[in-house]
N, C-alpha and C positions, 0 to 999 in steps of 0.2 A: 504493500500500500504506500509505501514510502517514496515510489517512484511515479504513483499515481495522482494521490491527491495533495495539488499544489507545488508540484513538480514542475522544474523549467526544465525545456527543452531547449537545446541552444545547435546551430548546423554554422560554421563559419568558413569562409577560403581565402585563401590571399589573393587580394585583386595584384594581378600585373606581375602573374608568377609564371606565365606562359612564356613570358621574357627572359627568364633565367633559363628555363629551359633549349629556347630558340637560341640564345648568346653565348651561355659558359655549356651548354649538354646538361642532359639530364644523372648523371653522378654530381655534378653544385648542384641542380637541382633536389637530389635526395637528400642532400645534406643539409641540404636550407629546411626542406621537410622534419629532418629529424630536430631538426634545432629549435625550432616551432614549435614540436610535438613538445620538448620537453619543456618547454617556453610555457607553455599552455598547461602541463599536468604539476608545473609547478606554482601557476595563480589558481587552480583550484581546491578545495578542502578535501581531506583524508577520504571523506565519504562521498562525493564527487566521482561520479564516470565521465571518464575522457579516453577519446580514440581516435582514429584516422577511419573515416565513411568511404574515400577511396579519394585519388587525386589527390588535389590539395585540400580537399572538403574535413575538415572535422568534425563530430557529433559531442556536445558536452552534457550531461544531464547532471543538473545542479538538484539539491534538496529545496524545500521550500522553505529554509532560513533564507536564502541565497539573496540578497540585495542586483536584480541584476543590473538597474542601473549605475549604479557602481562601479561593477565589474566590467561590465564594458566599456566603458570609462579609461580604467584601467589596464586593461591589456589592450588596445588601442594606442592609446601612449606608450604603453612599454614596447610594442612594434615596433612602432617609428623611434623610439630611444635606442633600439639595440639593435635597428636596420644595418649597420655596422659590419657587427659581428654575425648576422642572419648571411651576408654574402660573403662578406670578407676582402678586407682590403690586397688580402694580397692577391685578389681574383680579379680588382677590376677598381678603377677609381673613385673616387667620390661622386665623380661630377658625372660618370656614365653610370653610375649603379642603378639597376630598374627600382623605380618607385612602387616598391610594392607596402601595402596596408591591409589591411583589414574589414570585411563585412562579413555580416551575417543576420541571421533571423531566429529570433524567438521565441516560446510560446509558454505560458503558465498553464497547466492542467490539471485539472480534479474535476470533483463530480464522480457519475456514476464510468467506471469502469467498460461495463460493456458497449459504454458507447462510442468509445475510442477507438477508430478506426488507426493502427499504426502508421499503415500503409500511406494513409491520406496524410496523417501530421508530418511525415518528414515530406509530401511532395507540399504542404503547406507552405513548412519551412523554409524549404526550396524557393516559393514562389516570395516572400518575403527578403531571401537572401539578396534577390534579384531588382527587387523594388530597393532593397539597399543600396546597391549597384549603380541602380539608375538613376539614383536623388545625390550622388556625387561620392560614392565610395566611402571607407573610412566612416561606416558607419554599425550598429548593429540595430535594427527597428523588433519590435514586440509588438506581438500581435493583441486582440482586442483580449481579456480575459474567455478562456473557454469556449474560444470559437476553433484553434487550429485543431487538427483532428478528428473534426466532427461533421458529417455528412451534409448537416445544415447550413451550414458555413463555409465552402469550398472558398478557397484562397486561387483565383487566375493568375497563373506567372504571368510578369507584365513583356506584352511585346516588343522585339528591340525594336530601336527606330533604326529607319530605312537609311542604307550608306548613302552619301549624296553618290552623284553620280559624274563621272568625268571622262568628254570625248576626247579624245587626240586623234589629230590628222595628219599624218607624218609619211614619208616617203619612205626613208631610208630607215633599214632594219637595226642599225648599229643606236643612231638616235632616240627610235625605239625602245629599246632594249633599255637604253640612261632612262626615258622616263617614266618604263614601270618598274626599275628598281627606286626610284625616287620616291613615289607613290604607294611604293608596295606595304610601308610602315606607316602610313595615312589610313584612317577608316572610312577609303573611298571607293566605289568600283570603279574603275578605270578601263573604258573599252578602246580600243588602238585600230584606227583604221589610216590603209596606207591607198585608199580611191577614194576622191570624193565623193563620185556615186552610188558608193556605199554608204557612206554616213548621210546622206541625203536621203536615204531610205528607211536607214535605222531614224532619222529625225522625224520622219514619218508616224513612225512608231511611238516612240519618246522622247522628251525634251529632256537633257542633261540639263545639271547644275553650272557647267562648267565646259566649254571649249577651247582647247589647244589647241591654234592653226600653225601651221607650216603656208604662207601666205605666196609660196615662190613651186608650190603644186605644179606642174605641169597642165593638169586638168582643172586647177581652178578659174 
């Protein structure tokens, strides 16, 4: 019962940890993981569950002493205080270290047991982690009292917003090439057309955000 009524639920991941993976591999990465892991099982109490849910995802299940805003509070800043030693300077400098922080989601629980859909509170969770995400990272949000979990109450994961979008009309393939690796770390789509009667077609279709001309086309 200890873990039912009046139970927090907590699901956390490090935003901008896809970065370490893509920049130093994923051995800095496991190791940023384990440092975290211990980061984390040592801001919480004796009687406290803490684990790794998969990825960079953690699950914490706090008792109902548990103050959580507080604690979230608190390991939040302590993230950002030992971002540091999380990468390690001898991996990478200061000034290029990915910005990685903290969100997460939620939920106090009690009430009657059988109504606690598992299943449903961690994709609750989930969908709160996400609404953290999207309200500027570096956050942990709690859900309403006694709503995650529960079939009444479904919690919709928020939809991402749409990449802006960006054409390029480029001739030459070398050129090319510079401008989608320039773009390639932008949160843009980038479509690359080397005719204009092609992107005159695709304009048809859809209006980009954004056009890049090559104004010395041959066919423009």
């Amino acid at each position: 019962n200890k873990w039912v009524s009046g139970a927090i639920k907590l699901k956390i991941d490090l935003d901008y940890f896809k970065q370490v993976n893509d920049t130093y591999g994923h051995l800095v990465g496991d190791e940023v993981l384990r440092k975290f892991g211990r980061m984390l099982q040592q801001s919480v109490g004796p009687e406290d569950l803490c684990g790794r849910w998969g990825g960079d995802e953690f699950l914490i299940l706090f008792g109902a002493e548990t103050e959580i805003g507080g604690w979230s509070k608190k390991i939040i800043e302590l993230v950002e205080q030992e971002l540091p030693n999380l990468i390690g300077d001898r991996i990478v400098s200061p000034a290029k270290r990915p910005p990685l922080s903290l969100s997460g989601g939620a939920a106090t629980v009690s009430g009657p047991e059988h109504s606690l859909d598992t299943v449903q509170l961690i994709t609750d969770l989930d969908a709160l982690l996400y609404q953290a995400k999207q309200k500027g990272r570096s956050k942990i949000i709690l859900a309403k009292p006694d709503t995650a979990g529960r079939a009444a109450h479904r919690m919709a994961r928020p939809k991402p917003a749409a990449r802006p979008t960006v054409f390029v009309l480029e001739d030459d393939p070398d050129i090319c090439s510079v401008i989608r690796d320039m773009l390639s770390g932008q949160k843009v789509e980038t479509v690359v057309f080397q005719e204009t009667q092609k992107m005159m077609k695709e304009l048809k279709i859809r209006v980009p955000d954004l056009i890049l001309l090559d104004l010395r086309l041959s066919d423009g």
